[in-house]
Backbone as CSV, one residue per row, in Angstrom:
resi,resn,N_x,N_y,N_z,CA_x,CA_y,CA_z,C_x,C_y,C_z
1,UNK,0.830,-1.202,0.000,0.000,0.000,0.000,0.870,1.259,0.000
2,UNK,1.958,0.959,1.024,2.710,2.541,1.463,4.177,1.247,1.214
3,UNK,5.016,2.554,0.303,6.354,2.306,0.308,7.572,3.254,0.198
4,UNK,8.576,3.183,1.049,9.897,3.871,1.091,10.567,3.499,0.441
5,UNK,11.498,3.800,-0.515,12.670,3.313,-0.955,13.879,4.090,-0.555
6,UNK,14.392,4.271,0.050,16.499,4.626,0.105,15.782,6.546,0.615
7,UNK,15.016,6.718,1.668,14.217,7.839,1.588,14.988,8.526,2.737
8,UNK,15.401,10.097,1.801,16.633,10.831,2.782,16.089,12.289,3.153
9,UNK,16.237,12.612,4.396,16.117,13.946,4.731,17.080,14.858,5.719
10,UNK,17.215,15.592,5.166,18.364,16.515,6.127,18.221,18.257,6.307
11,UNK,18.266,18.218,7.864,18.145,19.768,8.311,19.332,19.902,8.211
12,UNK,20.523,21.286,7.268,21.323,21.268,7.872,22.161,20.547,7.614
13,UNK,23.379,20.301,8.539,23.796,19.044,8.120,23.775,17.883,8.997
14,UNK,22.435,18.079,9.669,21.826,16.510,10.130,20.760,15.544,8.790
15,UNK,21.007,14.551,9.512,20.576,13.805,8.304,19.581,12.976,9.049
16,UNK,18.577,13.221,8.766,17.166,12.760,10.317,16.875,11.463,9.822
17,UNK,16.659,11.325,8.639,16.190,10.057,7.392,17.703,9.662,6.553
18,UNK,18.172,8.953,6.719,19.088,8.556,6.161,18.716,7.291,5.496
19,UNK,18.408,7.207,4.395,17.823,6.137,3.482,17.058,4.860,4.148
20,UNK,15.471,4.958,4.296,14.590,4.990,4.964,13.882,3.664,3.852
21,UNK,13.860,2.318,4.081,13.619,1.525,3.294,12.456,0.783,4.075
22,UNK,10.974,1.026,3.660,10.208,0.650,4.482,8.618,0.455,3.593
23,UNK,7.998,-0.893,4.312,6.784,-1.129,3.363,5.438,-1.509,4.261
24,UNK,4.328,-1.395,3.964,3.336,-1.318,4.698,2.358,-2.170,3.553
25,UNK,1.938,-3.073,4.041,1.013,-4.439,2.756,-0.294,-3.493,3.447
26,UNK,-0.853,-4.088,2.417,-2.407,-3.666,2.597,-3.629,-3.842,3.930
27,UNK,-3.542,-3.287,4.477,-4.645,-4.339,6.069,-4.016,-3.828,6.991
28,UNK,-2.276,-3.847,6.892,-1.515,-3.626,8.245,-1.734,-2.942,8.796
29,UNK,-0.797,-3.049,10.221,-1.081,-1.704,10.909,0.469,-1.921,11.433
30,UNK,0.869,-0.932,11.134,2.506,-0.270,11.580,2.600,0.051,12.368
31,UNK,3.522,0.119,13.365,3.910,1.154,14.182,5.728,1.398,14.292
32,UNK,5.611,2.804,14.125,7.014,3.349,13.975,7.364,3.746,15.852
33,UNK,8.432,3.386,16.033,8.880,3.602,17.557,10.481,4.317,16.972
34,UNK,10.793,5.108,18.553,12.209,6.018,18.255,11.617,7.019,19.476
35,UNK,13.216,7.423,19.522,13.135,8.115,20.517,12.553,9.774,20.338
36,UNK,12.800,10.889,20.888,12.150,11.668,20.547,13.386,12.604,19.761
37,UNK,13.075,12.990,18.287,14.174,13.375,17.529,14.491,12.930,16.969
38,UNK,14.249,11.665,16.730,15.028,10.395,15.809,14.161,10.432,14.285
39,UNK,13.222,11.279,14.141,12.551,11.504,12.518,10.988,10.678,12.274
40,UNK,10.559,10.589,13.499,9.266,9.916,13.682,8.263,11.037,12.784
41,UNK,8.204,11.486,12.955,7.272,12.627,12.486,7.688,13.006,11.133
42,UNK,9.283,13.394,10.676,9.557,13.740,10.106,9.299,12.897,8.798
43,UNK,9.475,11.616,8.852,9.117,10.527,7.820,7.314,10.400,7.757
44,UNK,6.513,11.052,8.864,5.297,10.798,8.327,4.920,11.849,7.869
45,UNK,5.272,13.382,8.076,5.450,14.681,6.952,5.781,14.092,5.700
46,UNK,6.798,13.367,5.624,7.313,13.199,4.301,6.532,12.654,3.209
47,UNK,5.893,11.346,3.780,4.412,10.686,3.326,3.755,11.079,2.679
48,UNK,2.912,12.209,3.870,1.789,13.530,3.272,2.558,14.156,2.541
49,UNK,3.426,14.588,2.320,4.046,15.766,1.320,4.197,17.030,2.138
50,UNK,4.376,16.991,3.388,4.233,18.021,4.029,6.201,18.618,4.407
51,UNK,6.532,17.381,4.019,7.987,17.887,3.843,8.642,17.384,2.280
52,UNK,9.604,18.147,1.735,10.060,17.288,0.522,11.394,16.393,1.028
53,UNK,11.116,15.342,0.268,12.824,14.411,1.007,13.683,15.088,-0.281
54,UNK,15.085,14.709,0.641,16.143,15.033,-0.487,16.588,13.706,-1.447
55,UNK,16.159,12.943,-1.156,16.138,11.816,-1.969,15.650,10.751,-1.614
56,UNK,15.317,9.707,-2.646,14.400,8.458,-2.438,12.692,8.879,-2.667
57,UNK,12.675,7.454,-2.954,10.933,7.405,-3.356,9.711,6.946,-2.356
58,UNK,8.672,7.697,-2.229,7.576,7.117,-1.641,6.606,6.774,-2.515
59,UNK,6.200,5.109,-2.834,5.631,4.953,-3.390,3.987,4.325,-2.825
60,UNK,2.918,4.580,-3.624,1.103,4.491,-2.876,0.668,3.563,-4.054
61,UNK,0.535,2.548,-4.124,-0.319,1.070,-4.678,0.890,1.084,-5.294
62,UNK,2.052,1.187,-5.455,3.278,0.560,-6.474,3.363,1.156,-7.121
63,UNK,2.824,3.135,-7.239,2.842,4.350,-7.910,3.747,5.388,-7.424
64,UNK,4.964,5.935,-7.775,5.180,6.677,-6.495,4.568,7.851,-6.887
65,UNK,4.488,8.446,-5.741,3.942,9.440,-4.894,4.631,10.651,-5.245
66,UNK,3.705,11.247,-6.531,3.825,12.325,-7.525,2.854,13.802,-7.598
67,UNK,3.119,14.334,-8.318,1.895,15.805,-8.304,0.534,15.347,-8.590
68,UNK,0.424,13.971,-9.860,-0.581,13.095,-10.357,-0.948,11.971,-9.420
69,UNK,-0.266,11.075,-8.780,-1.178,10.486,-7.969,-1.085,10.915,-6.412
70,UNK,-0.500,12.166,-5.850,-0.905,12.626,-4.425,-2.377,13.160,-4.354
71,UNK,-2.859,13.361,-5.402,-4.018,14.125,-5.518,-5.196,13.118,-5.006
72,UNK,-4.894,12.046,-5.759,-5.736,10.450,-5.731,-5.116,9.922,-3.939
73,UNK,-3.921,10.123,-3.260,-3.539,9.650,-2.410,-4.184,10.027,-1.213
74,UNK,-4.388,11.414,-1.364,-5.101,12.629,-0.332,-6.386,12.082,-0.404
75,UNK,-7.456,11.569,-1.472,-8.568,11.257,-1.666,-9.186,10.202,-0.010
76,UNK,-7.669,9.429,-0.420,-8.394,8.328,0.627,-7.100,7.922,1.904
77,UNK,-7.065,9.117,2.854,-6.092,9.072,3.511,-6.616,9.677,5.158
78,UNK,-6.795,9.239,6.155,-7.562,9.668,7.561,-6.518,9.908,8.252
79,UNK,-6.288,10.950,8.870,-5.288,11.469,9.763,-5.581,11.725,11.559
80,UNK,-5.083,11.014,12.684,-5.272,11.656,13.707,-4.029,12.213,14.648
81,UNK,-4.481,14.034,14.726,-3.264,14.495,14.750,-3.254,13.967,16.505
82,UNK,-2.342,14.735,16.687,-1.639,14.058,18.510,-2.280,15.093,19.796
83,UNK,-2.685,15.921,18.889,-3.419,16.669,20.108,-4.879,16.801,19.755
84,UNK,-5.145,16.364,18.934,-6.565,15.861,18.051,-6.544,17.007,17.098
85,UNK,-6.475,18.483,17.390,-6.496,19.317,15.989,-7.622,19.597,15.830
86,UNK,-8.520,19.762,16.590,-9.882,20.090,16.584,-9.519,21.637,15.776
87,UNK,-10.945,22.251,15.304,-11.039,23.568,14.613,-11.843,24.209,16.060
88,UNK,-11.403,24.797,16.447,-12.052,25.671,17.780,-13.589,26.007,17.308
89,UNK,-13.593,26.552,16.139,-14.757,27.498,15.958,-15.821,26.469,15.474
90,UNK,-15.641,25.489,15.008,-16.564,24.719,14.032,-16.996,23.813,15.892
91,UNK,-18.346,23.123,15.281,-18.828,22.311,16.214,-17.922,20.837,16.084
92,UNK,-18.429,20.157,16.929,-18.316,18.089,16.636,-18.777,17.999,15.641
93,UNK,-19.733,17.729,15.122,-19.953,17.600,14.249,-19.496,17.637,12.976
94,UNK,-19.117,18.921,12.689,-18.463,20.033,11.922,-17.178,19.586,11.783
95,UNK,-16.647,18.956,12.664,-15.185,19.351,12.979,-15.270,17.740,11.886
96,UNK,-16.190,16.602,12.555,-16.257,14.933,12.264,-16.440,15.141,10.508
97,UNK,-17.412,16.105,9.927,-17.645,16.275,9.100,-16.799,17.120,7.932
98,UNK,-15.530,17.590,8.295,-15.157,19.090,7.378,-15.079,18.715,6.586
99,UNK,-14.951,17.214,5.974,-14.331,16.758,4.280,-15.405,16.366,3.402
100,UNK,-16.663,16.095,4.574,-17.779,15.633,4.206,-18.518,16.766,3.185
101,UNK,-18.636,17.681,3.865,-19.013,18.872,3.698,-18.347,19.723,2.638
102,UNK,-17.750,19.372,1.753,-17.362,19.517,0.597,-17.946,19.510,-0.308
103,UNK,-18.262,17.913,-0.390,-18.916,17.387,-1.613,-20.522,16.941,-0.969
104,UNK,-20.946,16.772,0.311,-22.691,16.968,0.479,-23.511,17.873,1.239
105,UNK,-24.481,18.120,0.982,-25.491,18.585,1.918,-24.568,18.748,3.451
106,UNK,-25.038,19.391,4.215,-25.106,19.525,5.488,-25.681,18.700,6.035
107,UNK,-27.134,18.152,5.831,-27.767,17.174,6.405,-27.199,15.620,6.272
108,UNK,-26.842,15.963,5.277,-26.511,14.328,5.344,-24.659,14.457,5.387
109,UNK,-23.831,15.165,5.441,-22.632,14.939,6.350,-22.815,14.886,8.031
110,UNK,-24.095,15.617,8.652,-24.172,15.320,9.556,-24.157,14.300,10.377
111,UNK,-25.316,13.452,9.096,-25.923,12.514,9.752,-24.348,11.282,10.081
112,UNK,-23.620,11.426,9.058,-22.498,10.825,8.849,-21.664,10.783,9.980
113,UNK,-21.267,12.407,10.378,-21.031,12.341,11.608,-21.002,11.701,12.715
114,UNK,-22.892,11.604,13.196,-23.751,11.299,14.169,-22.782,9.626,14.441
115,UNK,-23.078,9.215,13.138,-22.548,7.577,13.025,-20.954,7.248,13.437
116,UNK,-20.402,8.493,12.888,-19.371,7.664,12.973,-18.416,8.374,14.554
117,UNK,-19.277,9.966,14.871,-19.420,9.430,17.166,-19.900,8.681,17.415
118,UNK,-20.756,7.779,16.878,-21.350,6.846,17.981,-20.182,5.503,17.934
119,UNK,-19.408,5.654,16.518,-18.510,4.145,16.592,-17.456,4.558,17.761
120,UNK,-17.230,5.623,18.064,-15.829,6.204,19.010,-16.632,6.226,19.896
121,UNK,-17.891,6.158,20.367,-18.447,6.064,21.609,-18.782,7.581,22.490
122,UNK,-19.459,8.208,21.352,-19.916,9.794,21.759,-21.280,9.767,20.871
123,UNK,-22.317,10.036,22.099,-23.847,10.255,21.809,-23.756,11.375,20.553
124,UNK,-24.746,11.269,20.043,-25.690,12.115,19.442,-25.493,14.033,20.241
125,UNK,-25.629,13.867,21.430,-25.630,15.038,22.325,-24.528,15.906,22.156
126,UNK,-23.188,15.012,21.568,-22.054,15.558,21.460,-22.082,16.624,20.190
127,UNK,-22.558,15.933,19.336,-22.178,16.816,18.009,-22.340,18.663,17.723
128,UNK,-23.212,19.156,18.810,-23.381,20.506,18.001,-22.591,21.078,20.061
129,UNK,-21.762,20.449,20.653,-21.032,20.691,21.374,-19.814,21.524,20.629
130,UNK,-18.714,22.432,21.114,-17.752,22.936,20.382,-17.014,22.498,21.530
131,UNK,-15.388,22.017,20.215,-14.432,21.169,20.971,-13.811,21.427,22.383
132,UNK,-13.984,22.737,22.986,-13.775,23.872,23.958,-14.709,23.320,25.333
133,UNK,-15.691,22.522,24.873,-16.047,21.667,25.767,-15.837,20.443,25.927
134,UNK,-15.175,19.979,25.377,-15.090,18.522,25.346,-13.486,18.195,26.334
135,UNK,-13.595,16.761,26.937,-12.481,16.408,28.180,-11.369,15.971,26.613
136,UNK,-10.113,16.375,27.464,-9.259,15.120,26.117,-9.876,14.052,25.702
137,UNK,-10.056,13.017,26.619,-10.379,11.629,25.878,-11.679,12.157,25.028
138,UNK,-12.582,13.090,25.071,-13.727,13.101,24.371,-12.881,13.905,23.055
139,UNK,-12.134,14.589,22.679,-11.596,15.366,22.005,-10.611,14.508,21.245
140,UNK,-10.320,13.692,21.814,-9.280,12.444,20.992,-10.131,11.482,20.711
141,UNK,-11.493,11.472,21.098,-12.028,10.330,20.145,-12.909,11.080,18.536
142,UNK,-13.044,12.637,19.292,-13.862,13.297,18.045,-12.943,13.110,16.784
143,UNK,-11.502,13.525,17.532,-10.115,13.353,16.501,-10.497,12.263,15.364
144,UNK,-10.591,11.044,16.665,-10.674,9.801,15.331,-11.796,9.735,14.486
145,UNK,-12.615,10.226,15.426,-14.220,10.376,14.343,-13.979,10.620,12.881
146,UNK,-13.203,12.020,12.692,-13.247,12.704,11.761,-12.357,11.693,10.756
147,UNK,-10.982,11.112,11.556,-10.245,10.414,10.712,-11.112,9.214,9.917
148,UNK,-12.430,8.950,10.260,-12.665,7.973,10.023,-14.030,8.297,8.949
149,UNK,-14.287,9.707,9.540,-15.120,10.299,8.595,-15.831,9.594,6.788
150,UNK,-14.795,9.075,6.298,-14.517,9.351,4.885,-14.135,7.886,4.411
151,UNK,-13.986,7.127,5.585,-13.831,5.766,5.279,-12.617,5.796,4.403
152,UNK,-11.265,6.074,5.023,-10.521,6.153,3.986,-9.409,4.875,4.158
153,UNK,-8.806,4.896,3.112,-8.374,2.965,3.000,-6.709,3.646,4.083
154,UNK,-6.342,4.079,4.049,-5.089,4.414,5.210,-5.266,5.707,6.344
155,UNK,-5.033,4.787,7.540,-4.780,6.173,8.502,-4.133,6.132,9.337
156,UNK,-3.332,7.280,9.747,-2.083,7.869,10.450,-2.727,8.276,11.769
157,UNK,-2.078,7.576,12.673,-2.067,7.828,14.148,-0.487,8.868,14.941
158,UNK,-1.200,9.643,15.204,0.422,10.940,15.575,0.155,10.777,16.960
159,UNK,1.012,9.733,17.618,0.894,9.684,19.169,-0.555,9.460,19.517
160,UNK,-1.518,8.590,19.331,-2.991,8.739,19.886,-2.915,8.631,21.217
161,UNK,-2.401,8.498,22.086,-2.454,8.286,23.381,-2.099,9.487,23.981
162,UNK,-1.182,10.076,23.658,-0.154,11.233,24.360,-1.465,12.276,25.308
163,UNK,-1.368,12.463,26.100,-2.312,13.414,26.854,-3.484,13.039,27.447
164,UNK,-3.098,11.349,27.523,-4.419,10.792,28.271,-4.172,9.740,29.398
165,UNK,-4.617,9.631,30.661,-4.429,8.581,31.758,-4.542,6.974,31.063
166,UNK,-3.878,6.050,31.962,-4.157,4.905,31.347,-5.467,4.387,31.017
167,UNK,-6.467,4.446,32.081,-7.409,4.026,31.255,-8.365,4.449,30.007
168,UNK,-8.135,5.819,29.932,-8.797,6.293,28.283,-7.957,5.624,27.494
169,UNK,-6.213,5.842,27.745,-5.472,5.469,26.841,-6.147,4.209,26.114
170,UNK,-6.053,3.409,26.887,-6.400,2.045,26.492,-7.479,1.886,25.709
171,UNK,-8.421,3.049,26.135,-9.954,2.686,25.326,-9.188,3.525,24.522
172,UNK,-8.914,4.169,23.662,-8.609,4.439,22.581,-7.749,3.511,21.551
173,UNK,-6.584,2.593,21.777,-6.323,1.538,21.576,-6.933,0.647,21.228
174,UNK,-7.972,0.517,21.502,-9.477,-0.463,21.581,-9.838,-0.114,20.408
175,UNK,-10.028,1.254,20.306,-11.165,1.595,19.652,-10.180,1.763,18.383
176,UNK,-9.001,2.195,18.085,-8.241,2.064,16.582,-8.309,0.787,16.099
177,UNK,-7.761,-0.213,16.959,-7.707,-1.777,16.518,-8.594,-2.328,15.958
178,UNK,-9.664,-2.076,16.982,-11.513,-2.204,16.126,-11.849,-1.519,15.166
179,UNK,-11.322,-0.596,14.856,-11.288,0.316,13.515,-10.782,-0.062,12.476
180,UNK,-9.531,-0.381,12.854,-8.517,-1.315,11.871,-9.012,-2.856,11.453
181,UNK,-9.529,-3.083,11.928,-9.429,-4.720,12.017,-11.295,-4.490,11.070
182,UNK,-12.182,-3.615,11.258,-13.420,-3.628,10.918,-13.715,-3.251,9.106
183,UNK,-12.614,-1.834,9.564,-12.524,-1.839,7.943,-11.422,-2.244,7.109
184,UNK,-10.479,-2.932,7.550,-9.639,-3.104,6.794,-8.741,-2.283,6.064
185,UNK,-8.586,-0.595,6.747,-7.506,0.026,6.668,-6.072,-0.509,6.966
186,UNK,-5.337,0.306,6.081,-4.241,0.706,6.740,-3.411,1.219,7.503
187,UNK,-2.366,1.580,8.424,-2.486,2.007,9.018,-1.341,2.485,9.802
188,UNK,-0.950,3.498,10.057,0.804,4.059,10.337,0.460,4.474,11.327
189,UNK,1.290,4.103,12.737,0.967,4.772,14.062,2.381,5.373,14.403
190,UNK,2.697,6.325,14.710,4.114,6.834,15.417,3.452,7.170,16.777
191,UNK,4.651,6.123,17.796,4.037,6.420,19.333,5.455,6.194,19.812
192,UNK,5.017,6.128,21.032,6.338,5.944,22.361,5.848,5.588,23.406
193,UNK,4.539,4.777,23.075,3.745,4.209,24.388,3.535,2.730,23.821
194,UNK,3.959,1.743,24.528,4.614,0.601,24.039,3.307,-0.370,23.792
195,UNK,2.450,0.021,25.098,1.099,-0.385,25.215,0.276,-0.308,23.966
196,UNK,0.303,0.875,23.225,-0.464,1.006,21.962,0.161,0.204,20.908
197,UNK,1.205,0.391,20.838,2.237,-1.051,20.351,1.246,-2.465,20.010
198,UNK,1.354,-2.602,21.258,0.746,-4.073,21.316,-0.064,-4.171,21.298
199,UNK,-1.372,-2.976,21.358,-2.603,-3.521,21.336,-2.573,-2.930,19.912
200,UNK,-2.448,-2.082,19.017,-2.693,-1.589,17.663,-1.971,-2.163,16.962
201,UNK,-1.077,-2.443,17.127,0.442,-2.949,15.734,0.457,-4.758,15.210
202,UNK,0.295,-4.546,14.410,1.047,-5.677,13.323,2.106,-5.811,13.502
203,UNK,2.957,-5.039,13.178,4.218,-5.074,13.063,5.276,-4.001,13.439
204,UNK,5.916,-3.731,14.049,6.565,-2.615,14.127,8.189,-2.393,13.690
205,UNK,8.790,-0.725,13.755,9.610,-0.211,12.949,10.243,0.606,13.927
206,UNK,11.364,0.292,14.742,12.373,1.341,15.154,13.369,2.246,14.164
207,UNK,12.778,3.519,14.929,13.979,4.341,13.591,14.690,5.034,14.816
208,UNK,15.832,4.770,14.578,17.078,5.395,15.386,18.163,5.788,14.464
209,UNK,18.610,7.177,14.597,20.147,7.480,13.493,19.783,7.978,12.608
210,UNK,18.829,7.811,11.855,18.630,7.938,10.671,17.837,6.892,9.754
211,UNK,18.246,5.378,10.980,18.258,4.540,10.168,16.694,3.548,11.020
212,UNK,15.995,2.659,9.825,15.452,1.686,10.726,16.497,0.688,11.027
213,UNK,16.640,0.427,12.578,17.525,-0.423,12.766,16.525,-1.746,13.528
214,UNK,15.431,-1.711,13.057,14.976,-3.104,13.317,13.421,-2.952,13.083
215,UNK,12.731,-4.021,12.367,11.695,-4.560,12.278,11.228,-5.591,12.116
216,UNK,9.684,-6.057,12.124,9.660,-7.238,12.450,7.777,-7.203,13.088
217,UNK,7.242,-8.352,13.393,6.114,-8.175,13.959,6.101,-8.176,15.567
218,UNK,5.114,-7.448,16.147,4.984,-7.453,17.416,5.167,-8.535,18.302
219,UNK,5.014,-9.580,17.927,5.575,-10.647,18.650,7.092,-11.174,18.961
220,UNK,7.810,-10.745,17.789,9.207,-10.946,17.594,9.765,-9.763,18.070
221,UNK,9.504,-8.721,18.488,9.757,-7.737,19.001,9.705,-8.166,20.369
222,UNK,9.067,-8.625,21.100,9.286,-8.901,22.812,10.529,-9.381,22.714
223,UNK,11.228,-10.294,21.961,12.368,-11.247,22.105,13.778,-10.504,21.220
224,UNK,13.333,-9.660,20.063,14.394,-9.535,19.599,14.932,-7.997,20.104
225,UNK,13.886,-7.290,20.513,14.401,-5.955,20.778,14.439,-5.588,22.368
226,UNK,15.496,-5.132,23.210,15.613,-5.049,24.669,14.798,-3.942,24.812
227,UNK,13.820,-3.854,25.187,13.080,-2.493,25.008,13.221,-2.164,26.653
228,UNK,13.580,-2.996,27.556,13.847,-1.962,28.712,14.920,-1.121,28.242
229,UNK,15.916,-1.453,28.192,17.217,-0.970,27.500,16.780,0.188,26.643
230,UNK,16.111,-0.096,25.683,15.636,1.302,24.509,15.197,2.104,25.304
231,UNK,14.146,2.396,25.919,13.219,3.024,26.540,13.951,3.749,27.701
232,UNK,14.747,2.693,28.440,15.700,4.001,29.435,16.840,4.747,28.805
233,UNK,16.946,4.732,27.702,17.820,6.009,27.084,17.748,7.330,27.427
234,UNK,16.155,7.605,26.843,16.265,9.243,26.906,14.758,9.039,26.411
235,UNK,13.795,9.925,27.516,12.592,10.115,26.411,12.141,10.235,25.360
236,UNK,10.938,9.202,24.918,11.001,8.931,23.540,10.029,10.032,22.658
C-alpha cells in the first residue's frame, strides 16, 4: 500500500532520514517507535508531502507518490493528529464532518457524523457541542471520528495516546484496533507508548540514526528488541 525506498532527509547538516527503506502491505497496521528526535514525524510529513525528502521514493499502490497520484492519495487518507487538531470554531460535528461537507449537503454529512461518534463512543448530544467543551479523551475520540469520517483505506495515528491517563489510553487503543481490524484500513501509528504497540500494531519499525535499525512483527519484538534498555535512554 505505502512504500519507502532509500528515503533521505536533512536539516542542515543533520541527516534525520538517512535512506529509509520501508513497506506497509495492505490491512496492516505499523507502528514506527524512536526516541524523541530520531525523525518519527519527520518521515510521516514526508508521506503527506508536508515535507520534501532530499532523496528516495515514496511509493502508494506501487505508484510513487507524484503531483498526479498525491491528488488520488489525499482522496483516501484519515489522519489523527496528537493533540486531536480540533477547529475551535466549528462544532463536533463540523469538525467529524469538514471533508464531508465539501462534496454533500449539510444534512446528510451530519448525519455521517452522528454515526461515525457513535462508533468512538460519543452520543448524538455531542455533536453541536464545540471542541472547547469537550475532556481530552472526548476530544481524541472526536479526533478519530473525523479520521474515520470518509472511510478512507489508510490512517495515520500521531501519538494517539499522548495526553491521556491509562485508562482512556487504552480505550482508545481499543477503539483504533476495532477500527482497523473492521474496515480493513491501513495504518501508520508513530508512538512511544509501548502499550499502543501491542494492542494496535502488526508489526513494528524502530527508527534510530537515521536509520530503521529493526523490524519485524509485534511478537518478535518482545524477544528480539531489549526495550527496557531502549526506553531508558532518553525520552522517547
Amino acid at each position: 500500500m505505502i512504500e519507502t525506498r532509500g528515503l533521505r532527509k536533512s536539516f542542515g547538516a543533520r541527516a534525520v532520514l538517512d535512506g529509509i527503506d520501508l513497506r506497509v502491505a495492505p490491512g496492516e497496521s505499523l507502528c514506527v517507535i524512536g526516541q524523541s528526535g530520531m525523525g518519527k514525524s519527520v518521515l510521516l510529513k514526508c508521506i503527506l508531502g508536508l515535507e520534501q525528502p532530499d532523496a528516495g521514493q515514496i511509493l502508494w499502490q506501487g505508484r510513487p507518490l507524484d503531483h498526479g497520484t498525491r491528488r488520488d492519495f489525499l482522496r483516501h487518507f484519515g489522519m489523527l493528529f496528537q493533540g486531536a487538531a480540533l477547529f475551535d470554531s466549528l462544532s463536533v460535528w463540523q469538525n467529524v464532518g469538514f471533508r464531508l461537507r465539501q462534496r454533500m449537503p449539510d444534512r446528510e454529512a451530519r448525519a455521517i457524523a452522528i454515526d461515525k461518534l457513535a462508533r468512538v463512543g460519543l452520543g448524538p448530544e455531542t455533536a453541536d457541542l464545540m471542541p472547547a467543551e469537550l475532556s481530552g479523551g472526548m476530544a481524541k475520540r472526536a479526533g478519530l471520528a473525523r479520521a474515520i469520517a470518509d472511510d478512507p483505506a489508510v490512517i495515520f495515528f500521531d501519538e494517539p495516546t499522548t495526553g491521556l491517563d491509562p485508562i482512556r489510553a487504552r480505550r482508545i487503543n481499543g477503539l483504533i484496533r476495532g477500527i482497523v481490524d473492521e474496515t480493513g484500513a491501513t495504518a501508520i501509528t508513530i508512538t512511544h507508548d509501548m502499550d499502543s504497540v501491542s494492542a494496535i500494531g502488526d508489526r513494528v519499525a524502530m527508527l534510530q540514526d537515521g536509520h530503521i535499525t529493526w523490524q519485524g512483527t509485534v511478537e518478535a519484538m518482545q524477544d528480539a528488541v531489549p526495550l527496557a534498555d531502549f526506553l531508558g535512554r532518553a525520552p522517547m
